[in-house]
N, C-alpha and C positions, 0 to 999 in steps of 0.2 A: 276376551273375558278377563277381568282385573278382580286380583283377589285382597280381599281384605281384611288379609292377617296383617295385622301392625308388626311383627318379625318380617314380612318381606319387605313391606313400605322402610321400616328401619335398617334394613339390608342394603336395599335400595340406596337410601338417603347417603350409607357411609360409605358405599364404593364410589356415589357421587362427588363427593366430601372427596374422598382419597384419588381419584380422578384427575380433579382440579388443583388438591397441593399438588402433584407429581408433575404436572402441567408447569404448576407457579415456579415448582426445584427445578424442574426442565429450564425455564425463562429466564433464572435467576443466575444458574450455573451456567448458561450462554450469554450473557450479560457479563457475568464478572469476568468471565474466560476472554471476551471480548477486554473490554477495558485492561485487564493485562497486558496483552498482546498491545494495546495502541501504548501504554506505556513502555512497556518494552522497546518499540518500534520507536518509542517520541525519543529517544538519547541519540540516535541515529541520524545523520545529517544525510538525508533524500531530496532530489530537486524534482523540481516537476519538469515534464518532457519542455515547457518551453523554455527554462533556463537551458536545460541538459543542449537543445537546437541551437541556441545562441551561441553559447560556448563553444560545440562545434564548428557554428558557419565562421564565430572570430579566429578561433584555430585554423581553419584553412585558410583563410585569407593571411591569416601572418606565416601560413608556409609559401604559400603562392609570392609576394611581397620577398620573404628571405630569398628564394628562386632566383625571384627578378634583382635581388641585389647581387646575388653570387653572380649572374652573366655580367652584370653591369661592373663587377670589381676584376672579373675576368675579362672584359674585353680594356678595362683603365691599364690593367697589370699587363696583357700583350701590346700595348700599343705606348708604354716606360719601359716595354724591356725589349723593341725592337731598335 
C-alpha cells in the first residue's frame, strides 16, 4: 500500500538525498585517508621482495667467497710459517 502524502514522498526523497552524501563523505574521507598514507609511505625507501632476494643471495655469496679466502690465506700462512 503506497501513500500519497507528498510529506512522506518528501521524507523519503531527503533521507535518500542524506543516504548518498554520507556514502559520498564515506568514499571521500577513505580516499583522501588513503592518499595520505601513500604519501606518507612515498618518503620511505621500500624495495620490493626481488631486490630485497637479490641483495640477499649476493651477500651470501660474498660470505661464502670471504670463507673460502680465509682457508686459502690460512693454509698460504701455515705453509711460510713452517
Amino acid at each position: 500500500m503506497q501513500s500519497d502524502n507528498p510529506l512522506f514522498a518528501d521524507l523519503a526523497k531527503l533521507m535518500n538525498s542524506a543516504a548518498g552524501t554520507f556514502a559520498g563523505m564515506g568514499r571521500e574521507a577513505r580516499d583522501s585517508a588513503r592518499e595520505r598514507f601513500k604519501e606518507a609511505l612515498g618518503g620511505l625507501d621500500f624495495v620490493s621482495r626481488e631486490e630485497f632476494d637479490a641483495v640477499r643471495d649476493m651477500a651470501a655469496k660474498a660470505r661464502e667467497e670471504a670463507e673460502d679466502l680465509k682457508a686459502r690465506l690460512a693454509a698460504i700462512e701455515a705453509k711460510l710459517g713452517s
